[in-house]
C-alpha positions as a printed Julia matrix, in Angstrom:
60×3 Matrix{Float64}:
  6.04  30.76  -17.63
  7.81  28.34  -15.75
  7.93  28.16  -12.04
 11.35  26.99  -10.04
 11.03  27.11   -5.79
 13.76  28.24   -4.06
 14.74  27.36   -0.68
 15.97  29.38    1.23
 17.01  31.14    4.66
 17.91  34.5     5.73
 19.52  36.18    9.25
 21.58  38.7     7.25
 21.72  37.62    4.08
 20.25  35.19    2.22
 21.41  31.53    1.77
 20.0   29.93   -1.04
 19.8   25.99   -0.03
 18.16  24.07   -3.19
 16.06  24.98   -5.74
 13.68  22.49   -7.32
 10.98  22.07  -10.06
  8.34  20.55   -7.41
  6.95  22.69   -4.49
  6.25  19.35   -2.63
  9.81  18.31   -3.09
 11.15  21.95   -1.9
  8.67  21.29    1.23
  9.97  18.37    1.62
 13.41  19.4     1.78
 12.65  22.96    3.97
 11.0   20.92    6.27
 13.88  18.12    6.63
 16.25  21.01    7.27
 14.44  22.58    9.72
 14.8   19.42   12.08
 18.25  18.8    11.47
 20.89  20.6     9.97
 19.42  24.48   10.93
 17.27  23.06   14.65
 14.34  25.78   15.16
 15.69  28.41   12.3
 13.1   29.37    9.95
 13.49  28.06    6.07
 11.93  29.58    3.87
 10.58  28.19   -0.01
  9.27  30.27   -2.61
  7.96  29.72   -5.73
  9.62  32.28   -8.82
  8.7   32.42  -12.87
 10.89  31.33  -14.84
 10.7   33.22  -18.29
 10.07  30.58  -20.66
 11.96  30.59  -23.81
 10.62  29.28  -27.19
 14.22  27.41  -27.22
 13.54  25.35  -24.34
 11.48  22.86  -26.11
 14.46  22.06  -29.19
 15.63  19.01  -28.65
 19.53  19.12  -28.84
């Protein structure tokens, strides 16, 4: 299975900000928002499977 993070932050519902194939690039990113655009909130990144489909590797 395949793994995307999601980025993410929540006061009442979520907000999904980026999603990426790299958890150091999702850090990266969480951690870039945190000091800028959303000062002090908490962002949250999470890594979710992907179900991985035989499909995925024909080349089109």
């Amino acid at each position: 299975m395949e793994k995307v993070w999601i980025v993410y932050r929540s006061d009442n519902e979520v907000e999904i900000l980026g999603v990426f194939d790299d958890q150091d690039e999702a850090t990266r990113y969480a951690q870039s928002l945190a000091e800028t655009q959303y000062e002090g909130e908490r962002i949250w990144t999470g890594g979710y499977a992907v179900p991985y489909r035989i499909t995925d590797d024909v080349p089109r």
